[in-house]
ZAMI-756005 format. One record per residue (C-alpha): y negated, z negated, x negated; residue in one letter. Coordinates in pm, whole numbers, padded with zeros to 5 digits, always signed. Each point is the difference from the previous one (the first is absolute). Example, Ala and Ser with C-alpha at 12.3 -4.5 7.8 and 13.67 -1.06 7.14 Angstrom:
! ZAMI-756005
+00450-00780-01230a-00344+00066-00137s
END
This chain:
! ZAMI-756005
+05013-00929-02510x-00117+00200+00339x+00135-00117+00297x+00126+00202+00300x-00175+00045+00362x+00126-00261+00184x-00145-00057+00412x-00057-00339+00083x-00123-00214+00292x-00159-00304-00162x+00048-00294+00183x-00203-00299-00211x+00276-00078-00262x-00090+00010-00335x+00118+00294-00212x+00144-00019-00344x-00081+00333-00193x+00190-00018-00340x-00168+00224-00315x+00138+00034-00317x-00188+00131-00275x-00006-00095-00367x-00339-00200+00010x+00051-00175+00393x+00210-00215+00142x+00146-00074+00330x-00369+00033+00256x+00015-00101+00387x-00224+00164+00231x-00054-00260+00299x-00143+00130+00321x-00164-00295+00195x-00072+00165+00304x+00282+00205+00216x-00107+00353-00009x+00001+00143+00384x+00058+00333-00065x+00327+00178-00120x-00058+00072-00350x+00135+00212-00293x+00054-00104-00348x-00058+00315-00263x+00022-00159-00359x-00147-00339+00024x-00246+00109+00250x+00008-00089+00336x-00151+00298+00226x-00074-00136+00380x+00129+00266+00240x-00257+00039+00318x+00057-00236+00277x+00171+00126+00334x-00096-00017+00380x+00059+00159+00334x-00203+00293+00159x-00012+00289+00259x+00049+00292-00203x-00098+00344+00150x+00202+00256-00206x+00065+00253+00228x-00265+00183+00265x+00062-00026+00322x+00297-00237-00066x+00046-00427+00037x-00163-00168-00249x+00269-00150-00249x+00013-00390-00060x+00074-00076-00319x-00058-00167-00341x-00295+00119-00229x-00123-00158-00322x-00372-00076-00069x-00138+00118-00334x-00271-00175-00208x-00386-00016+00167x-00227+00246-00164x-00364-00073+00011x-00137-00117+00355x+00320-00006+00162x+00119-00308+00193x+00375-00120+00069x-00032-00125+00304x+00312-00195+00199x-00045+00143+00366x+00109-00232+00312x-00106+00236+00308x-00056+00326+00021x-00112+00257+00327x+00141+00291+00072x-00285+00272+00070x+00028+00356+00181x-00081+00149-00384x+00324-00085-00101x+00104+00268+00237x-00203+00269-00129x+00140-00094-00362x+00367+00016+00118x-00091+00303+00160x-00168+00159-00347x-00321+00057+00207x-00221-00245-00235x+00044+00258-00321x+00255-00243-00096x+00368+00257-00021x-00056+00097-00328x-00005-00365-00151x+00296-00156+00143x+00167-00256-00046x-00235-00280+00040x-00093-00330+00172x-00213-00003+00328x-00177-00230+00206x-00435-00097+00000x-00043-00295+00122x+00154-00331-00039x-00070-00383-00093x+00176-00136-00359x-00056-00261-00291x-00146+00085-00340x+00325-00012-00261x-00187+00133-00306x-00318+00166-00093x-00050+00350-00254x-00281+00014-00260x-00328+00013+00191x+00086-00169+00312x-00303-00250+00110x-00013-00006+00335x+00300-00175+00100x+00288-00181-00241x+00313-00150+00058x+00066-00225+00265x-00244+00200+00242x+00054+00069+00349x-00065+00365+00037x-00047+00302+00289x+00105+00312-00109x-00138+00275+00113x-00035+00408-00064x-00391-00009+00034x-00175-00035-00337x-00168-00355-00059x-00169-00166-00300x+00206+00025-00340x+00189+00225-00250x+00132+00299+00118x+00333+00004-00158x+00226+00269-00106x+00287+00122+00227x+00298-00297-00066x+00304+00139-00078x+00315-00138+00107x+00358+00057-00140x+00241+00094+00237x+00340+00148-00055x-00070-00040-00392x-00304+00229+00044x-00346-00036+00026x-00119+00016+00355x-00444-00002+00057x-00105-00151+00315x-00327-00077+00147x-00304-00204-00109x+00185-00245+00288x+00279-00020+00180x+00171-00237+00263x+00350+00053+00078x+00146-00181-00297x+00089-00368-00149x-00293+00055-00238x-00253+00239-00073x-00230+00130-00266x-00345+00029+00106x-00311+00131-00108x-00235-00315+00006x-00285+00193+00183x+00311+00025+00297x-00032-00386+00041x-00247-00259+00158x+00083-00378-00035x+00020-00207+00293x+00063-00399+00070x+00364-00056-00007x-00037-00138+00301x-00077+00350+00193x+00305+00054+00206x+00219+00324-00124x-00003+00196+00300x-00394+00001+00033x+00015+00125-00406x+00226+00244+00045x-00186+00163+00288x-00326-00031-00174x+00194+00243-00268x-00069+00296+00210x+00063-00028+00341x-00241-00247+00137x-00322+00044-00254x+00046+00378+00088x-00119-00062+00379x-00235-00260-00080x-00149+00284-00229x+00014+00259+00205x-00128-00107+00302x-00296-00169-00169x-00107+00178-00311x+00134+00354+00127x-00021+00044+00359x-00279-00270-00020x+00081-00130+00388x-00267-00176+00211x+00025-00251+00223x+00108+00120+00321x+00091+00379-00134x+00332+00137+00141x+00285+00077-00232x+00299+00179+00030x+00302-00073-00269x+00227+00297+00013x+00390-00175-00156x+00088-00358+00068x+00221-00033-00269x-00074-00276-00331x-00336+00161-00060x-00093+00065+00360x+00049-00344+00104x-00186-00135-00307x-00283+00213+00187x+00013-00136+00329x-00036-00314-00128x-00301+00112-00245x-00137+00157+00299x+00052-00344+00163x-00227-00187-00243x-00286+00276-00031x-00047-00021+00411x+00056+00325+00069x+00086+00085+00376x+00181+00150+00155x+00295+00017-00270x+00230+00238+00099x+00318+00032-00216x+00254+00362+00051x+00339+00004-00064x+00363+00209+00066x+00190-00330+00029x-00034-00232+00342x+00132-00327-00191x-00316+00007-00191x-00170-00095+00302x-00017-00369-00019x-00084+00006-00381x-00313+00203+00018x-00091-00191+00293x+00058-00351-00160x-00192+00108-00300x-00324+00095+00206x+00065+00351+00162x-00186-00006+00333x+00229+00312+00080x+00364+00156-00113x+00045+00377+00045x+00295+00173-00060x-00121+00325-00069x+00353+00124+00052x+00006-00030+00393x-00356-00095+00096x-00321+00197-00045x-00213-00166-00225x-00288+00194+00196x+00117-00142+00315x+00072-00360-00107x-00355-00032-00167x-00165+00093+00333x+00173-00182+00211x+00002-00334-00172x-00346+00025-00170x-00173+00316+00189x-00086+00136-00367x+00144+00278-00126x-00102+00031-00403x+00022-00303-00221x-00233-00097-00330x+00266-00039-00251x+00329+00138-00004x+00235-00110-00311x+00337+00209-00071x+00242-00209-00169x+00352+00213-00062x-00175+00336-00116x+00166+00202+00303x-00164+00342+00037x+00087-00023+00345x-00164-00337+00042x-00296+00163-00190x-00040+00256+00214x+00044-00149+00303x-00246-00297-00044x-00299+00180-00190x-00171+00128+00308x-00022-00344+00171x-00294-00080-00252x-00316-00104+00165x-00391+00177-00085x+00026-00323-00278x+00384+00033-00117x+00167-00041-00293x+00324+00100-00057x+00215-00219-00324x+00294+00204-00087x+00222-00292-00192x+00346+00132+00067x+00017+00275-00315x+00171+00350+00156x+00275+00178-00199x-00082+00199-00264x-00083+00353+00136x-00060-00093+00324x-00269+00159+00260x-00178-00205+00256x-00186+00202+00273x-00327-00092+00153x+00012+00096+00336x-00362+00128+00167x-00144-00103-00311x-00357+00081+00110x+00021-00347+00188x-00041-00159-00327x-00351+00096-00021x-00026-00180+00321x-00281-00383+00036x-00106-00081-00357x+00320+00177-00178x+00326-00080-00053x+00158-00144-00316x+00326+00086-00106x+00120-00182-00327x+00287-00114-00215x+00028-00369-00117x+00150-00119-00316x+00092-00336+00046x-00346-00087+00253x-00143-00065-00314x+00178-00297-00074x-00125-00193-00280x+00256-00243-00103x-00200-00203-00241x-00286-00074+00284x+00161+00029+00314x+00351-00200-00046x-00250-00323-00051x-00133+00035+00320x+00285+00113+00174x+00187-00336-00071x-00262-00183+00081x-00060+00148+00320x+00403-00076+00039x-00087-00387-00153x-00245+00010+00301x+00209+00066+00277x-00156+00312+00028x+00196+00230-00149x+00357-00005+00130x+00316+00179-00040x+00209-00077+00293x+00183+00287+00145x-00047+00255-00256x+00329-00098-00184x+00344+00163+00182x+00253-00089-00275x+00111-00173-00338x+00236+00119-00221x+00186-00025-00326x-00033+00283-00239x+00371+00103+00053x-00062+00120+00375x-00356+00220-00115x+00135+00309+00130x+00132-00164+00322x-00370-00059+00068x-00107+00255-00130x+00174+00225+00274x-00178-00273+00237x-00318+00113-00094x+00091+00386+00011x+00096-00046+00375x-00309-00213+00093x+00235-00304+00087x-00238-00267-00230x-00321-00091-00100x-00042-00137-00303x+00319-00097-00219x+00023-00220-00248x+00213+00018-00286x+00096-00412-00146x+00152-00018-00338x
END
């Protein structure tokens, strides 16, 4: 006879499932092993329901993200479920709450690029790293499968995400959005590797391609400008001047390796480079927040050899003037160019990067303002809207 739906959380005990039928007798079906997910018995089937976890959920535009429970689904083909201990909290996540990353139209979903977490389980395809594995997550395409989008289930409906995301207990990853590292690598350093930190070290070498001794101006000192500075720092570059709104900045930029602090709010930036280092143009100047004002202000400081790195993405629709734009024809000619990333190639460059940090070399001392649990993201959040942090890090 058929036997009705009945939910059930099993718990290890064995369980006695009587059948009658003319040819059978009395069958027991013994489970060994406790099951660890709620299940539901249809028949005599048991059907595993998805397992549950935590995450920042950003269902509305414009509006907090919600914290709340979400179930994982089954990996597809090149996906990775990844258990996430750390994860950053980068000035894109703005833009996305915002709608300004072509994002509105797919809401709800998870957020979040870079992070540190532990390999839980593996898809069909996976090679390059497998359970167990100490891995940096990160929105820059490395070696691997490119997975599908994951999809999530939240509310009892099915919710895509990205190919990674960071602001959850777990995540599902596309395995060409991980690199392995020792387990020994402290989480803070992996976390900023996800984004904020390989992002400088890429732009200021492989884009703006700095030389010893070449003066650079870095136009935001929040996460991503300080990860500059210090990037700036290691490549020798001098003078490094770092340009900000906000005076408590100061002593972080300065810390980090900025030979001078401007805020551009009630100082000339004119007048301060003359008087401190009698120039008055600069190699390299690197926008970090995508300000059109910032933009527009900055541009014409580029020297005969400059080369302007516009990382900071402006909102959609937006119009940045050039002002006397016939000085851009000015010494060898001027660059002006958009980075994605600094060419950050996670599979090559997160090697050496923790090496360098093995070495002594490579350190992270400053750049991190806060720590968090996932319950207070939009509290920080807001800190990082007003300029009051650096980088943030989000502990689960």
């Amino acid at each position: 006879m058929g036997l009705n739906i009945v939910d059930f959380l099993y718990q290890g005990a064995t369980l006695n499932i009587s059948m009658k039928t003319p040819k059978t007798k009395k069958r027991a079906l013994k489970v060994k092993k406790p099951l660890k997910k709620v299940s539901r018995l249809i028949g005599n089937k048991i059907v595993k329901k998805n397992r549950t976890m935590k995450a920042a959920i950003l269902e509305n535009i414009n509006q907090p993200l919600t914290v709340a429970e979400v179930e994982l689904t089954d990996l597809t083909f090149g996906q990775v479920l990844v258990k996430v201990l750390v994860s950053g909290i980068c000035g894109a996540q703005l833009l996305e709450i915002g709608g300004h990353k072509g994002n509105a139209k797919f809401t709800p979903h998870l957020l979040g690029h870079e992070g540190v977490g532990i390999v839980e389980d593996v898809g069909l395809g996976v090679t390059r790293v497998k359970k167990g594995d100490k891995v940096i997550m990160h929105w820059r395409k490395g070696e691997g499968v490119e997975s599908d989008f994951p999809t999530y289930i939240f509310k009892g409906k099915p919710m895509r995400s990205g190919k990674v995301t960071t602001f959850s207990e777990y995540s599902i990853v596309s395995e060409n959005r991980l690199t392995s590292v020792p387990h020994e690598t402290p989480n803070e350093l992996c976390a900023l590797l996800g984004c904020g930190l390989s992002t400088a070290l890429g732009t200021i070498k492989d884009e703006a391609n700095v030389r010893f001794g070449e003066s650079v101006m870095i136009v935001g000192a929040g996460g991503l400008g300080l990860n500059m500075v210090k990037a700036a720092t290691l490549a020798s570059a001098y003078p490094i001047i770092s340009i900000d709104i906000n005076d408590h900045k100061r002593d972080l930029a300065k810390q980090l390796g900025a030979h001078l602090f401007i805020n551009s709010s009630t100082h000339s930036i004119a007048d301060e480079l003359l008087k401190n280092f009698g120039i008055k143009e600069v190699d390299v100047i690197i926008e970090t927040p995508g300000n059109k004002h910032a933009l527009r202000d900055t541009i014409p400081f580029l020297s005969g050899v400059g080369r302007f790195i516009m990382v900071g993405q402006p909102k959609p629709g937006e119009t940045v003037e050039l002002l006397n734009a016939s000085h851009m024809f000015g010494g060898e000619g001027k660059m002006i160019k958009a980075t994605q990333g600094g060419k950050f190639s996670p599979s090559h460059d997160i090697p050496r990067y923790v090496r360098l940090h093995k070495a002594g070399i490579l350190n992270i001392d400053n750049i991190i303002t806060h720590r968090i649990k996932l319950e207070q993201v939009n509290e920080a959040i807001e800190l990082v809207r007003k300029g009051q942090a650096s980088r943030i890090l989000i502990e689960m």
